[in-house]
TORFI-382677 format. One record per residue (C-alpha): x, y, z; residue number from 0. Coordinates in steps of 0.05 Angstrom, whole numbers, always signed. Layout:
N
> X, Y, Z, NUM
...
This chain:
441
> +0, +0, +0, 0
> +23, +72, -19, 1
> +45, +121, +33, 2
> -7, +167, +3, 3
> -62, +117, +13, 4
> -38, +105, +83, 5
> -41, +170, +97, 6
> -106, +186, +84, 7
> -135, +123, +114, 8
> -99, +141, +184, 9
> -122, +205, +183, 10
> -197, +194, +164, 11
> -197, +137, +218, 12
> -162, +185, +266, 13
> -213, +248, +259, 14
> -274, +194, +256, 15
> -252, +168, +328, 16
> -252, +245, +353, 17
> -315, +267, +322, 18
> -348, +197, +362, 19
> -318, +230, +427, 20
> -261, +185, +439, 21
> -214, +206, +480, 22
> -147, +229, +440, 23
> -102, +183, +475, 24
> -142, +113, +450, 25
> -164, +147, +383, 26
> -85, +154, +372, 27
> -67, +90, +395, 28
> -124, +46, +368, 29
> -106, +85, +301, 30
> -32, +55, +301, 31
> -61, -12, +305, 32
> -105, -10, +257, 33
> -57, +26, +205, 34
> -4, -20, +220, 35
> -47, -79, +201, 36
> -82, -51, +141, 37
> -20, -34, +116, 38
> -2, -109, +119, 39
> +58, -93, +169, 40
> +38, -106, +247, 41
> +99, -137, +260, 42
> +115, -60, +265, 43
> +78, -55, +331, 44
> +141, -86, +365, 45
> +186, -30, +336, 46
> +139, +26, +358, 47
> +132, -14, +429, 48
> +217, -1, +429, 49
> +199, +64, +410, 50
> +159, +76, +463, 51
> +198, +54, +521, 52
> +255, +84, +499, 53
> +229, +166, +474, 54
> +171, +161, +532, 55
> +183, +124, +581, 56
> +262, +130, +584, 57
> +259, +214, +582, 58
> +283, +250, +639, 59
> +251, +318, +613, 60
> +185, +301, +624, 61
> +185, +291, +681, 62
> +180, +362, +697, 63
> +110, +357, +678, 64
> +81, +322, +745, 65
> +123, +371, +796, 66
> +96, +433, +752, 67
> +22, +401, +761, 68
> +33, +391, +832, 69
> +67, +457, +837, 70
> +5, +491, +804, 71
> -45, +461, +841, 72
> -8, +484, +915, 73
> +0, +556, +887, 74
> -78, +552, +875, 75
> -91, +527, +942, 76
> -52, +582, +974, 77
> -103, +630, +955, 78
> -45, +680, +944, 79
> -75, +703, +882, 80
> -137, +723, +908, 81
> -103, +771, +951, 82
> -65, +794, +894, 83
> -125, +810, +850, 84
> -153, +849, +911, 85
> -104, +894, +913, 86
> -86, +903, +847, 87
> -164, +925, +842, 88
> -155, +971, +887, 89
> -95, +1002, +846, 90
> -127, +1016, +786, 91
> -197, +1028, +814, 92
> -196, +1101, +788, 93
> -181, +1077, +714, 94
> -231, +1063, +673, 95
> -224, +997, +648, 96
> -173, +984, +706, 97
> -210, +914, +731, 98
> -204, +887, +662, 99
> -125, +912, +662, 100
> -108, +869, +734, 101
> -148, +808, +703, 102
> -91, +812, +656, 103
> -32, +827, +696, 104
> -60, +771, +747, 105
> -63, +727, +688, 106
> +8, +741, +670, 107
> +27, +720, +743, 108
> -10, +656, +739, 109
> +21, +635, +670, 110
> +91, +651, +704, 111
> +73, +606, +762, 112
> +26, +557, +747, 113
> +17, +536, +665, 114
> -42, +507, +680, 115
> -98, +529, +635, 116
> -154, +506, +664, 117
> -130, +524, +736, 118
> -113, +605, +704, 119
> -188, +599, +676, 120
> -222, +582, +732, 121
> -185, +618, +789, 122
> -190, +683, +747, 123
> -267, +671, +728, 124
> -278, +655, +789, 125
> -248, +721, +828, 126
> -257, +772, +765, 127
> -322, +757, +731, 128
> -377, +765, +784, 129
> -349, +834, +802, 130
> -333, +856, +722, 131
> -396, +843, +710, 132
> -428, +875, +767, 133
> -391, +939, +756, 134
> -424, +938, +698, 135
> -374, +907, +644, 136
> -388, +887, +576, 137
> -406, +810, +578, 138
> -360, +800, +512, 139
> -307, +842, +539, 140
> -303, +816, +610, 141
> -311, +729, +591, 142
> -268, +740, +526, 143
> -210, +779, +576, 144
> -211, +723, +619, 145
> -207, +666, +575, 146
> -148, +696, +530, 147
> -115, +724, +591, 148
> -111, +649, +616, 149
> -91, +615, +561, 150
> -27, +648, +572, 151
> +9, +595, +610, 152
> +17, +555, +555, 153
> +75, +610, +528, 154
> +98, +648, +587, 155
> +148, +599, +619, 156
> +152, +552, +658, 157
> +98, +522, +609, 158
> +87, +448, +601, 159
> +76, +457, +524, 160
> +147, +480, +517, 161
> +179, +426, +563, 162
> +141, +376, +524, 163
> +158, +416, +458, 164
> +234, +411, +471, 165
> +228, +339, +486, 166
> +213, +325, +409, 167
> +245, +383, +382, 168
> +319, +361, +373, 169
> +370, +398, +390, 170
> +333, +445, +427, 171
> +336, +456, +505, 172
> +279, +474, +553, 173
> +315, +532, +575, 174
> +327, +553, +506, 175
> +251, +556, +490, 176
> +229, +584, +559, 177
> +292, +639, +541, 178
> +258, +648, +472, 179
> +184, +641, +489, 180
> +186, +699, +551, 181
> +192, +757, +504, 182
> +136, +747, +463, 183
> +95, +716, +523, 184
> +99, +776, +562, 185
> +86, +820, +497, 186
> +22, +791, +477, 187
> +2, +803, +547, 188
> +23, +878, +535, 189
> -25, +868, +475, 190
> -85, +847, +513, 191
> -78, +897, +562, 192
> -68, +957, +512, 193
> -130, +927, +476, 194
> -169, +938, +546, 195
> -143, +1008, +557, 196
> -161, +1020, +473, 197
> -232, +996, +499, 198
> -242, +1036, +547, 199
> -217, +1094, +518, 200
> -275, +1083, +461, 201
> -333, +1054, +501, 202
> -323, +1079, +566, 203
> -388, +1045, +588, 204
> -357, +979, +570, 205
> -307, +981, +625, 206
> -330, +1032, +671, 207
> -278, +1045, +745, 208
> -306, +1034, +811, 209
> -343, +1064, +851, 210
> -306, +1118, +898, 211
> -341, +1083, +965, 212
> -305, +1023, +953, 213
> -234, +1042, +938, 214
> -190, +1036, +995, 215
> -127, +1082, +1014, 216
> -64, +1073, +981, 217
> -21, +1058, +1042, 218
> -74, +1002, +1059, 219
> -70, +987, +987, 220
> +9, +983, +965, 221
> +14, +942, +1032, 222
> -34, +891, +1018, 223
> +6, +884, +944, 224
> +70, +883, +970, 225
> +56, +835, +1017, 226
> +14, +785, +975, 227
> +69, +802, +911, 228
> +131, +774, +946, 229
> +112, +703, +948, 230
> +101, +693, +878, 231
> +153, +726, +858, 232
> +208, +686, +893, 233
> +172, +625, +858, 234
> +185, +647, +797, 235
> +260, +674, +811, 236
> +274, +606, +841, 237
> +240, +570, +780, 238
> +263, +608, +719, 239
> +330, +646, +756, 240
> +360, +566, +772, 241
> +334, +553, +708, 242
> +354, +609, +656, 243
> +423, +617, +699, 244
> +445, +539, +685, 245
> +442, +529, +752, 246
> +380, +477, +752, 247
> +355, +428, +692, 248
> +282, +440, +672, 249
> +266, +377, +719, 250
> +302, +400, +772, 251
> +278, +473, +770, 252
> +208, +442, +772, 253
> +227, +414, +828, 254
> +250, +476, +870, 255
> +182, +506, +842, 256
> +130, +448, +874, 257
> +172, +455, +938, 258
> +167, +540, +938, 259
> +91, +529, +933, 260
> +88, +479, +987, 261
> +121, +527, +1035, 262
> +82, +582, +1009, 263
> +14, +538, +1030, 264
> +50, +519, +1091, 265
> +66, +592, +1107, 266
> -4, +625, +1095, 267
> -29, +567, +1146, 268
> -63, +537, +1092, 269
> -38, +472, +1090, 270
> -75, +407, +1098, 271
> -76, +330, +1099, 272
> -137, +331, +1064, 273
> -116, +380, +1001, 274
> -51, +357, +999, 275
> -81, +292, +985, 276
> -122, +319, +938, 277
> -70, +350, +906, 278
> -34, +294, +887, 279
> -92, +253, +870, 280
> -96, +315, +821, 281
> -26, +317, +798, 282
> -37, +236, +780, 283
> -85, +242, +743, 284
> -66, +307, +699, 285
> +3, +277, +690, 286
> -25, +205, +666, 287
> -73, +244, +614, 288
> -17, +281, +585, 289
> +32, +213, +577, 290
> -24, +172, +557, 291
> -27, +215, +501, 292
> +50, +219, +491, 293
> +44, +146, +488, 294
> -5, +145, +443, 295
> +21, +197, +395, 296
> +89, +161, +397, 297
> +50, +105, +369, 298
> +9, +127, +316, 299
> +68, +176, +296, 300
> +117, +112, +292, 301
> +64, +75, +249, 302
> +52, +133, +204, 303
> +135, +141, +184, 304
> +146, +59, +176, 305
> +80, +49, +134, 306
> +101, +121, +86, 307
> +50, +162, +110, 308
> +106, +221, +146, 309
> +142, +218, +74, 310
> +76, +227, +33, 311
> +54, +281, +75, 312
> +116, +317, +75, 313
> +119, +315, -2, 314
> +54, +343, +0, 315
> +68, +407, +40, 316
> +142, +414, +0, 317
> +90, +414, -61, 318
> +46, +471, -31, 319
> +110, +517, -20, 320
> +174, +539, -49, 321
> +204, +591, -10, 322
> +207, +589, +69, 323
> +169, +640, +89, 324
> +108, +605, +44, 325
> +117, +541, +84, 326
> +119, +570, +141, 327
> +46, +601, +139, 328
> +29, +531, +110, 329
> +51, +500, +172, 330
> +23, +556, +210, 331
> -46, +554, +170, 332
> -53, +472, +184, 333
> -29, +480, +262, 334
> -87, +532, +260, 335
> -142, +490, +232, 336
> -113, +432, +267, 337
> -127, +476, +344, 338
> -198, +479, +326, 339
> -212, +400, +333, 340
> -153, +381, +379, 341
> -115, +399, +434, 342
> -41, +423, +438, 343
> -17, +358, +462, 344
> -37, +322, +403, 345
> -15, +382, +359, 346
> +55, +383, +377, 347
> +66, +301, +373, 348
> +29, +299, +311, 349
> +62, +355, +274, 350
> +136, +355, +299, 351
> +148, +291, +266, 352
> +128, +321, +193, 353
> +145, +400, +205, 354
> +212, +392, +241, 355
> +248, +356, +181, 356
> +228, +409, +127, 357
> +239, +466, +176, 358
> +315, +432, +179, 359
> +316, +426, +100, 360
> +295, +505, +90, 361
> +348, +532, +138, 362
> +299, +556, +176, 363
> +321, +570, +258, 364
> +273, +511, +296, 365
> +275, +551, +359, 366
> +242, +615, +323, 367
> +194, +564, +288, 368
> +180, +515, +352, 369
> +164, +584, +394, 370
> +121, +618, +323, 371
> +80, +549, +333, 372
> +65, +560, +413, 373
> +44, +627, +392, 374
> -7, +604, +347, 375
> -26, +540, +391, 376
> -56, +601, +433, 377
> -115, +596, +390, 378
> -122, +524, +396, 379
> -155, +549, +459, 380
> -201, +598, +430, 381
> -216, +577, +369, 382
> -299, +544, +369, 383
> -327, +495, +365, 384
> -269, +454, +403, 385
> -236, +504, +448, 386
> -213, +481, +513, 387
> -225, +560, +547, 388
> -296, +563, +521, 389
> -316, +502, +561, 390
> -276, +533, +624, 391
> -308, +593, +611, 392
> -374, +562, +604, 393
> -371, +525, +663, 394
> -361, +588, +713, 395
> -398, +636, +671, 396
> -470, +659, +704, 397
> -530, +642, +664, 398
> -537, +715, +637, 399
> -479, +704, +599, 400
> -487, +661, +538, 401
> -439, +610, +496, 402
> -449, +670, +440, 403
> -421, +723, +479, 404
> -355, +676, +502, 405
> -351, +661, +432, 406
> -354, +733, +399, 407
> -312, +769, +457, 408
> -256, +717, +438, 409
> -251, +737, +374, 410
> -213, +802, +385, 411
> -161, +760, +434, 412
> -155, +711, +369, 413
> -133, +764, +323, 414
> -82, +790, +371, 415
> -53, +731, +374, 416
> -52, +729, +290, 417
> -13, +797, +296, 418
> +27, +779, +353, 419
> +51, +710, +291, 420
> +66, +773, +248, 421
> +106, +814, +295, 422
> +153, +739, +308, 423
> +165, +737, +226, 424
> +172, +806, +219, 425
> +221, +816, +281, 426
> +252, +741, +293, 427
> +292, +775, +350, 428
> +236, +780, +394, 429
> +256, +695, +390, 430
> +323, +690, +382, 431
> +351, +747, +424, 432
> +346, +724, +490, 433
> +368, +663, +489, 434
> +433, +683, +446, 435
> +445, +727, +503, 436
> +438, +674, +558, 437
> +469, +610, +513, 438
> +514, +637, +458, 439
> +494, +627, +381, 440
């Protein structure tokens, strides 16, 4: 059987098992078996077995990915960003649109300590939106702020996507794509917030300040910050300072960062059996949905190369473009499409394998290209009708906001993200600067 033929029957089985609501990991998985023995090769199965054990199970690298769950999930229970959002609406209470502006600076904090999306979601839905909305904030404005805002932890390091990223990406180090992913991270946050301020600016009834009676003074108020800011700060000094410095490995700085957050719980006197427990029940199971998947995608990835179906697709996309720039927004275009029906995880295992090789044959730098993806993989979360931060959004979101509204006040956060793509190829030293600076090259 052709690799073309292959290729197409792996991928129509693979998008029929997701549109019947399988979970990724088995869809992937059951898909290598089946290609392997329609393809008339199953003795295969025992190669990508090998495989298996020896990319998955064998690498040291991930497994940063449990102690950064764990990590996230004591910072959360700290409750020190509750405190935090407090006081920074406190600080910006006289600005119109200032809520929306700490949602986002908040957010930036979380991405830098936790990378959890769901966890960023939720804990800033559940302190911002009640009180955006009863201030009287658009319903677009204040549920498409929060969901955008959140999904920032997948770029702003320490992110799992990029630890997991530089695990298949060779010749790239974690602390070479948290180095290269932190500038344009903390500038598409800039974005969002200067998007706010534009907001308010034009519809000040959007985003309206708060009432005088319930500001508080500004000793009480640059207290309460200080206080509540120096925790997570030394988190992420200890995480990305060991880290970016060469002091720690990515595995090791996660390490330092689950045991900051445990003191910081311990600390604040909020630390018990019972959550700590829960906790870890927590971490178990995030960590075994993100290496089931791994495992699966090592599979179906291993199948798809031995049976022709990497080769064919690769021809294909070398057909579509003849200059780099071209196959770059070809990759970019199919990553996109690709983040409306999947999540990252399967994104990055599915398309390193094909895109890595022809970025490699085009001269083109991986780490600007592996950091121009997690840009665009922001939209993965955004994008309907599969996006991840809808459903989070959904779930806290009071009845009087709608599934419509989430959707439209995305939108705006989705093209920011599109012009934040253009900024990277127009400027690749918002990439490549930093970490030439800290590593040489």
């Amino acid at each position: 059987m052709s690799g073309e033929s292959i290729a197409l029957i792996m991928s129509g089985l693979l998008l029929l098992g997701l549109f019947m609501g399988h979970p990724l990991a088995f869809v992937l998985g059951g898909t290598a078996v089946l290609g392997a023995l329609i393809a008339g090769k199953g003795m295969v199965l025992g190669i990508v077995i090998s495989r298996i054990f020896g990319d998955v199970l064998d690498n040291y690298v991930l497994i940063a990915i449990p102690l950064f769950v764990l990590m996230a999930r004591f910072l959360s229970d700290s409750g020190v960003t509750d405190r935090m959002f407090e006081a920074l609406r406190h600080l910006m209470a006289r600005v119109t649109g200032g809520l929306g502006l700490a949602v986002v600076f908040i957010s930036i904090l979380l991405a830098a300590t936790t990378g959890i999306i769901g966890a960023s979601i939720t804990v800033m839905g559940m302190m911002a939106l009640k009180p955006m909305l009863q201030y009287g904030y658009d319903k677009r404005l204040a549920s498409g702020l929060i969901a955008a805002s959140g999904c920032l932890g997948i770029l702003i390091p320490p992110s799992i996507m990029l630890i997991l990223m530089a695990s298949y990406a060779p010749g790239l180090s974690v602390g070479q794509l948290f180095a290269g992913a932190m500038i344009p991270g903390m500038v598409l946050g800039l974005m969002y917030a200067l998007y706010v301020a534009f907001i308010a600016w034009l519809r000040p009834e959007w985003a309206p300040p708060v009432a005088d009676e319930e500001q508080i003074s500004r000793a009480a108020m640059w207290r309460m910050l200080i206080v509540e800011a120096v925790p997570p700060l030394v988190l992420i000094l200890g995480i990305l300072g060991s880290l970016l410095a060469g002091v720690a490995t990515a595995t090791e700085a996660s390490a330092i960062g689950a045991f900051l957050a445990l003191l910081i719980v311990i600390m604040r006197g909020r630390f018990q059996w019972k959550t700590f427990y829960s906790a870890l029940l927590e971490t178990g199971r995030t960590s075994a949905m993100i290496l089931f998947i791994v495992v699966g995608a090592t599979a179906f990835t291993g199948v798809f190369n031995i049976t022709g179906g990497l080769r064919a697709s690769q021809d294909l996309i070398r057909g579509l473009a003849d200059d780099p720039y071209t196959l770059v927004a070809v990759m970019l275009l199919v990553v996109f499409i690709l983040g409306m029906f999947l999540d990252w995880t399967g994104i990055v295992l599915l398309s390193f394998p094909i895109f890595l090789p022809l970025v490699g044959e085009m001269g083109i730098n991986p780490l600007w290209f592996v950091v121009l993806m997690a840009v665009v993989l922001q939209t993965s979360f955004l994008s309907p009708p599969f996006g991840y931060a809808l459903f989070y959004m959904r779930a806290i979101a009071p009845p009087e906001v709608s599934t419509t509204d989430i959707i439209r006040g995305v939108l705006p956060f989705i093209g920011l993200v599109l012009v934040m793509c253009a900024l990277i190829i127009a400027f690749p030293a918002l990439v490549t600067w930093l970490p030439a600076t800290l590593y040489g090259g």
